[in-house]
Residue frames relative to the residue before (quaternion, step in Angstrom):
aa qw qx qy qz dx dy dz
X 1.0000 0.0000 0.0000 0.0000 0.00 0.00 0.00
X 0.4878 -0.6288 0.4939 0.3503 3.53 -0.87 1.44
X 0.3981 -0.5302 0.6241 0.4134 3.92 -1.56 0.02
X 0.5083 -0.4982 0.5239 0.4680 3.30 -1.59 -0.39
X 0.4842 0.6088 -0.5495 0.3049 3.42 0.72 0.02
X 0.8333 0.2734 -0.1550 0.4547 3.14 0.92 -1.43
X 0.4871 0.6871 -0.3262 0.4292 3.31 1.08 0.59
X 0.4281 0.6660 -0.1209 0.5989 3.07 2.34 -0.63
X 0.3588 0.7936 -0.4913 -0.0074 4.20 0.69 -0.44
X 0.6145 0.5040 -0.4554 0.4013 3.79 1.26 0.09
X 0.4093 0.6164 -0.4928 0.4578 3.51 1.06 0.73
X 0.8302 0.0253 -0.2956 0.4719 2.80 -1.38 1.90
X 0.4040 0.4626 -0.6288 0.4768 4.02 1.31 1.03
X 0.6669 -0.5117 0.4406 0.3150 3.48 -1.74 1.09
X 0.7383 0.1242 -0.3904 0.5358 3.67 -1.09 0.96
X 0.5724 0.5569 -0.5692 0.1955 3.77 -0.20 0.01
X 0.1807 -0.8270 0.5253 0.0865 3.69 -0.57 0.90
X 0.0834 0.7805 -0.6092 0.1128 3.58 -0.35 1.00
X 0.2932 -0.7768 0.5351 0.1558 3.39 -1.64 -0.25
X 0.3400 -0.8814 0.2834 0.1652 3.18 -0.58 1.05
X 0.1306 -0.8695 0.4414 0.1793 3.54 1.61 0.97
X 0.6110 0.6454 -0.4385 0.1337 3.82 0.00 -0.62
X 0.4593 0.7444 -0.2513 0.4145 3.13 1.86 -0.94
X 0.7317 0.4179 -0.1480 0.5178 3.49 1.07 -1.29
X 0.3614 0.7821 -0.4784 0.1699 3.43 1.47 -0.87
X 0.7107 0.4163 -0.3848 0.4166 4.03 0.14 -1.21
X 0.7655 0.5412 -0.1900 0.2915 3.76 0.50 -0.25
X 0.6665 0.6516 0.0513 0.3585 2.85 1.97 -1.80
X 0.8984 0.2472 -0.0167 0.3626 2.54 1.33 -1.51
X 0.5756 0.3855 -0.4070 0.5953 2.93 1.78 1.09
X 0.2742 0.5213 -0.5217 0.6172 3.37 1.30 1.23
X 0.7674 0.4363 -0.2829 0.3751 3.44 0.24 -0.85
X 0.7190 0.3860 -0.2858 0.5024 3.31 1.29 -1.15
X 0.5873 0.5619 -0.5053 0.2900 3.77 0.92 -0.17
X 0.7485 0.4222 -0.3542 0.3689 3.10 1.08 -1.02
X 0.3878 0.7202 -0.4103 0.4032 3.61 0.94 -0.61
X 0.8170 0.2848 -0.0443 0.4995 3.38 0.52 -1.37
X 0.5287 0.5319 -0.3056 0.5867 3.45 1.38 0.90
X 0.6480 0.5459 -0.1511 0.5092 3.35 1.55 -0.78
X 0.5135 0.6809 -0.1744 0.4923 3.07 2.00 -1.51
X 0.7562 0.5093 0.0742 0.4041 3.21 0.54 -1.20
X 0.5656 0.3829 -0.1115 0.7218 3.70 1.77 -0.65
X 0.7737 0.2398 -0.1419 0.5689 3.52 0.10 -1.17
X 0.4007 0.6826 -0.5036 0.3461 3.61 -0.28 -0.27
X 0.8953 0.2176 -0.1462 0.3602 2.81 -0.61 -1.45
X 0.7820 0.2849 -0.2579 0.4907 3.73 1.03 -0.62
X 0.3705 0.5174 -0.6550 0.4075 3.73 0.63 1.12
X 0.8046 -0.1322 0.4785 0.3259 2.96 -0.28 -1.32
X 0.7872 0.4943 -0.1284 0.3456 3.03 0.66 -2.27
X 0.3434 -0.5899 0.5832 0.4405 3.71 -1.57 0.45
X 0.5962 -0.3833 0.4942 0.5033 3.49 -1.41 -0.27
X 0.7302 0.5526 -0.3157 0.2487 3.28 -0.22 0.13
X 0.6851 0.3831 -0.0484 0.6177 2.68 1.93 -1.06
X 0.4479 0.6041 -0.3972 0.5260 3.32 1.61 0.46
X 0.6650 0.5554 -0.2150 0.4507 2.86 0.73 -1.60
X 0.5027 0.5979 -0.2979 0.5487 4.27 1.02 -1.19
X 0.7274 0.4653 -0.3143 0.3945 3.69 0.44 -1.16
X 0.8323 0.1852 -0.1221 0.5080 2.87 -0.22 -1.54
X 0.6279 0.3450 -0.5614 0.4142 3.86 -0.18 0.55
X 0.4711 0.6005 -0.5224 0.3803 3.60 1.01 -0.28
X 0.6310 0.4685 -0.2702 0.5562 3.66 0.75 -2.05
X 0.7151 0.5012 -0.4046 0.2715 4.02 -0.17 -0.64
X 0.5574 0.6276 -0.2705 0.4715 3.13 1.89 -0.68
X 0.5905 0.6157 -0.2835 0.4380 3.47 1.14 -1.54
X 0.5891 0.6744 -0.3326 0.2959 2.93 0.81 -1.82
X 0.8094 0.2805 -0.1055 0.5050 3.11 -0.19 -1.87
X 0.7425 0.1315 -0.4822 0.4459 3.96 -0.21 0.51
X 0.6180 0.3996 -0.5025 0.4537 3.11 0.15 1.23
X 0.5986 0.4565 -0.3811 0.5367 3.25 0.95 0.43
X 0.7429 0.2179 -0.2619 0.5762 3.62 0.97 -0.69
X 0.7921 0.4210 -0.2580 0.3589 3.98 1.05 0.20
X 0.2229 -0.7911 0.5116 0.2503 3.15 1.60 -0.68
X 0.7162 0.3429 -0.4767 0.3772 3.26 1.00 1.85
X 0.4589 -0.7903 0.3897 0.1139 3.22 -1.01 -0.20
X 0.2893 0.9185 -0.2481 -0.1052 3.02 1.60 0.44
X 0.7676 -0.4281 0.3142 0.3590 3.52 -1.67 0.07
X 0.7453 0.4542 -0.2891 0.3932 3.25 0.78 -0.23
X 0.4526 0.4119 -0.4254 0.6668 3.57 1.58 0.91
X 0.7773 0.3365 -0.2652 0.4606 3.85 0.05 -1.49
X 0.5898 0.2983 -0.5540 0.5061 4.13 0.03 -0.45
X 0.7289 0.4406 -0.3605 0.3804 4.27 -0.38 -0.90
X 0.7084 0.3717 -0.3104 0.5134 3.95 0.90 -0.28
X 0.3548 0.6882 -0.3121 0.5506 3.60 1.78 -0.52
X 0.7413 0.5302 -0.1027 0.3986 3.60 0.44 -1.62
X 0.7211 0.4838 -0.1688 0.4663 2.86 0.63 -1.82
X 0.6588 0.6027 -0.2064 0.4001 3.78 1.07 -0.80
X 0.5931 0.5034 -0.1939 0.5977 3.25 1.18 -0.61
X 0.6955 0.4799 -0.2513 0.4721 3.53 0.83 -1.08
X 0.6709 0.3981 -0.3278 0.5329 3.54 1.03 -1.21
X 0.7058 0.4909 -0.4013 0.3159 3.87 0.62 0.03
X 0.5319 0.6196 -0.1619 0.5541 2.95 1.96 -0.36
X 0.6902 0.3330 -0.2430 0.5947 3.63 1.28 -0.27
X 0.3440 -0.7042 0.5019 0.3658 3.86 1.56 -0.10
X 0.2900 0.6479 -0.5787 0.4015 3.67 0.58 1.66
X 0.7957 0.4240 -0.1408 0.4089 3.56 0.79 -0.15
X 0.2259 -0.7700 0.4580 0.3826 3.49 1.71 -0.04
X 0.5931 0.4983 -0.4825 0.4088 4.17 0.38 0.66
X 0.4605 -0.7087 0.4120 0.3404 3.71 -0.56 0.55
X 0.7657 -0.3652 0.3149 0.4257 3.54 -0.79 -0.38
X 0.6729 0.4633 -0.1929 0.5435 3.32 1.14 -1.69
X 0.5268 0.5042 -0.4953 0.4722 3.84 0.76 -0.57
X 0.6800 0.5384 -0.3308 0.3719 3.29 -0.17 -1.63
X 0.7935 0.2842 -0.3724 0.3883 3.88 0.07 -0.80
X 0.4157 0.6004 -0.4657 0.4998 3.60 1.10 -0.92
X 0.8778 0.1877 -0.3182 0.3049 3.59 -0.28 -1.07
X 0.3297 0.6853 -0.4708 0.4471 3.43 1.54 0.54
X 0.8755 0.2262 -0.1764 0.3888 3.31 0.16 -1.32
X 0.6933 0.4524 -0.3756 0.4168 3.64 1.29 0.05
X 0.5974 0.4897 -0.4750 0.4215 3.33 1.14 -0.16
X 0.5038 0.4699 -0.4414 0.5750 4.06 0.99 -0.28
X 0.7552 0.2907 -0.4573 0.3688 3.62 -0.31 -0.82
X 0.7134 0.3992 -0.4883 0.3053 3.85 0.35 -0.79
X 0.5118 0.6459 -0.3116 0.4730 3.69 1.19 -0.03
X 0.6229 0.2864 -0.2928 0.6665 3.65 0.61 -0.50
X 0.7739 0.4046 -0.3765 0.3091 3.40 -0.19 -0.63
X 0.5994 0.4020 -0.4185 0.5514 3.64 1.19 -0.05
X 0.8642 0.4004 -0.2563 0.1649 3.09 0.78 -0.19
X 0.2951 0.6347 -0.4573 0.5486 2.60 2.26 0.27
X 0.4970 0.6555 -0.4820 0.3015 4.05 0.62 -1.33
X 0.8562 0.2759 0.0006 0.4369 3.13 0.21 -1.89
X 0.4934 0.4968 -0.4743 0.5336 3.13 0.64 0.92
X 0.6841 0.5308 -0.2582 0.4284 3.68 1.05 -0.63
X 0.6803 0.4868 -0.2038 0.5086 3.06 1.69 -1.20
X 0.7994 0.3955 -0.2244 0.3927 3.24 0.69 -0.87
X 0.3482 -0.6213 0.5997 0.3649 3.39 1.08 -0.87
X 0.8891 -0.0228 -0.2092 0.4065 3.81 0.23 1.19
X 0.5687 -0.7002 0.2159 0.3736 3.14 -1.26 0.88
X 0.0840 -0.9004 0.4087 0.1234 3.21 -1.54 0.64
X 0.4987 0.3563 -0.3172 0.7237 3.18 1.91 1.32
X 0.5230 -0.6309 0.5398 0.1923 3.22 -1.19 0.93
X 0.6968 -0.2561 0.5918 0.3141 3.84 -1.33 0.02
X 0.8768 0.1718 -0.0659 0.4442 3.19 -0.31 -1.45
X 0.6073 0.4328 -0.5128 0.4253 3.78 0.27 0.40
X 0.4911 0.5816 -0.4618 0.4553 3.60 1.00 -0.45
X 0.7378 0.4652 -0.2519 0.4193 4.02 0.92 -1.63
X 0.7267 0.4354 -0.3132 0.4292 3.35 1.38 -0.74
X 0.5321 0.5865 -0.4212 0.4422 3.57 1.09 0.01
X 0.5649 0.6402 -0.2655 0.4477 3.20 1.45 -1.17
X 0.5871 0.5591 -0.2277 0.5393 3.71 0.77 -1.41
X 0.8523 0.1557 -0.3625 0.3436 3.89 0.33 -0.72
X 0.3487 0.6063 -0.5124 0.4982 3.30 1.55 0.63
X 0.5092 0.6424 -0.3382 0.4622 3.62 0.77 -0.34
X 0.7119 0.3560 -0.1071 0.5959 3.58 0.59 -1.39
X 0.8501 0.4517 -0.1077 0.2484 3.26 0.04 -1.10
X 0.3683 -0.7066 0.3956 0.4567 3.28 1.38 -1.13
X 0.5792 -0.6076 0.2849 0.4629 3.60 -1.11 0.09
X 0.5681 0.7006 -0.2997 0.3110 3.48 1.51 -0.65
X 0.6746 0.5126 -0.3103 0.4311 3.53 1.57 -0.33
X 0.3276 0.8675 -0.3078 0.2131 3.22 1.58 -0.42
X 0.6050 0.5592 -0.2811 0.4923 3.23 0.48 -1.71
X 0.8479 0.4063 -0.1666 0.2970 3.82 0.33 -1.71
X 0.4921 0.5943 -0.3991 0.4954 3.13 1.62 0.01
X 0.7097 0.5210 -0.2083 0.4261 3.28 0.76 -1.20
X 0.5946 0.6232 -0.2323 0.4517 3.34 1.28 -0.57
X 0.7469 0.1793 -0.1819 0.6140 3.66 0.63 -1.32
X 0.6910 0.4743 -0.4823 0.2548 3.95 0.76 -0.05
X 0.4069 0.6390 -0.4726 0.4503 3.59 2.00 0.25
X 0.6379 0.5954 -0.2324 0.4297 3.32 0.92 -1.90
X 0.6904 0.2771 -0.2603 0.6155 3.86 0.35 -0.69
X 0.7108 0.1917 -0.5241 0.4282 3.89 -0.53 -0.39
X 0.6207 0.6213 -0.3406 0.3357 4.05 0.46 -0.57
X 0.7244 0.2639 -0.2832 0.5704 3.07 1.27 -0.17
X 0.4873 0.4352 -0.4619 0.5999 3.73 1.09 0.26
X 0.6400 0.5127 -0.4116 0.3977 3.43 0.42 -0.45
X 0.6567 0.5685 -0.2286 0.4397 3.33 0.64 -1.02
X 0.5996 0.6053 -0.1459 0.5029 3.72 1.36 -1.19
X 0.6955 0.5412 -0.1646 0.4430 3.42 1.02 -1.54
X 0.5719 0.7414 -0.1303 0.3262 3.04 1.49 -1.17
X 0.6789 0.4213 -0.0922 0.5942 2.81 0.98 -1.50
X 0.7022 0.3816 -0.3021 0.5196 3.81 0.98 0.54
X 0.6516 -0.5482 0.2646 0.4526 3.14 1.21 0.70
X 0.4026 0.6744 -0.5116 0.3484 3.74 0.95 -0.25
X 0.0985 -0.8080 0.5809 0.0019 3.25 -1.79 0.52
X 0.6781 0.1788 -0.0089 0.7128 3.39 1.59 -0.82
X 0.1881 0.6572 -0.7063 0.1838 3.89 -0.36 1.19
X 0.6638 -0.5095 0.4512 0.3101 3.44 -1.71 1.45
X 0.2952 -0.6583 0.6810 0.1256 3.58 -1.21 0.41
X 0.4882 0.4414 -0.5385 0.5262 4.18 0.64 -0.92
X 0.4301 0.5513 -0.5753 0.4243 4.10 -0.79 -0.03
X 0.8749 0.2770 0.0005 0.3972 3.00 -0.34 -1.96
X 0.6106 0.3503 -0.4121 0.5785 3.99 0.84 -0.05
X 0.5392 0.5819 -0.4499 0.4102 3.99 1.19 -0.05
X 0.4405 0.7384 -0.2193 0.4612 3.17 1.65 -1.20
X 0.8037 0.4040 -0.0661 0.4317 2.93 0.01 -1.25
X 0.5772 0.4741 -0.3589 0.5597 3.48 1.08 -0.51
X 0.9016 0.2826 -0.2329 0.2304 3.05 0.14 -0.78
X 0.4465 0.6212 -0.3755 0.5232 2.98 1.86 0.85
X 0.6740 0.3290 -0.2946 0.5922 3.68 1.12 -0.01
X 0.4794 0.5666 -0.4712 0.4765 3.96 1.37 0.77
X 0.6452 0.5788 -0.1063 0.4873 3.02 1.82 -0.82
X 0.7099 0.5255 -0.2273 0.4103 3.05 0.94 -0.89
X 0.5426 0.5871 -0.2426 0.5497 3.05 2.08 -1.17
X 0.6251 0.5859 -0.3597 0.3696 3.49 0.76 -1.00
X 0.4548 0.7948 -0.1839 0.3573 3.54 1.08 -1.27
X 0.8674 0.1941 0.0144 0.4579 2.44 0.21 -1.90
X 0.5647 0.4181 -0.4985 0.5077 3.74 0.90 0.30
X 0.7116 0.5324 -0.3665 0.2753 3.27 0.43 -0.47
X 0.2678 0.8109 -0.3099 0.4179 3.48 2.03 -0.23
């Protein structure tokens, strides 16, 4: 089985912009896990989610996160098993979304993903979404339901479009997008949070 390293081969072509988190690793990643597990613990209980299945979520996305930030991928063996796991945790009533939500936001968060990206691939003549953001958009339709969709897709254009736009102006050409649809989840976990707490 190929690594993601080598499974990665546009690493180290001229405009790719990645990030090399490991450097920070001794510091980072128990920053990350405190707060995670502070969030776990606040939010939980008034989404929806069990602890457990919080905890599944957002260390899944933290995982995505960071090899897509230092790989510019996403791979199948994190998004089809967190994909899964979503559907199941809506199916055991771990996730405060019914079943029927969960697939809807399965099959619309992939299609509105392929389908821009098939678009702009037609128009432009190359590709300009990965595979795997289509599965990982899919996955937080999974968790989330289909009704949050739209707002992911919304603030994870708005944020990667304006990093994009930033990056740009540094010569960048190809920066990860799963970040910015993570973004975006977790601004309509919030928003949801908010608003129960109200």
């Amino acid at each position: 089985m190929e690594t993601l390293q080598q499974q990665a081969t546009w690493l180290g072509s001229p405009g790719v912009w990645v990030i090399n988190w490991r450097r920070y690793s001794l510091w980072l990643l128990p920053l990350l896990g405190a707060v995670l597990s502070a969030m776990t613990v606040l939010m939980a209980p008034l989404t929806g989610f069990s602890l457990l299945s919080f905890l599944i979520f957002e260390w899944g996305l933290l995982i995505l996160v960071l090899i897509d930030l230092e790989l510019q991928l996403l791979p199948d063996r994190i998004t089809w098993p967190l994909l899964v796991m979503g559907v199941l945790g809506s199916w055991i009533g771990w996730t405060g979304v019914s079943v029927m939500e969960s697939l809807a936001g399965v099959v619309l968060g992939y299609g509105l993903l392929a389908g821009v990206g098939w678009l702009f691939q037609c128009l432009s003549g190359r590709s300009g979404l990965g595979g795997g953001d289509g599965k990982l958009l899919a996955a937080l339709g999974a968790w989330l339901g289909v009704s949050v969709i739209p707002g992911v897709l919304f603030w994870g254009a708005v944020l990667g479009g304006g990093a994009g736009l930033l990056l740009r102006r540094h010569g960048a050409e190809g920066y990860p997008f799963g970040p910015f649809l993570v973004l975006g989840g977790a601004i309509m976990v919030w928003w949801d949070f908010l608003g129960r707490s109200q």
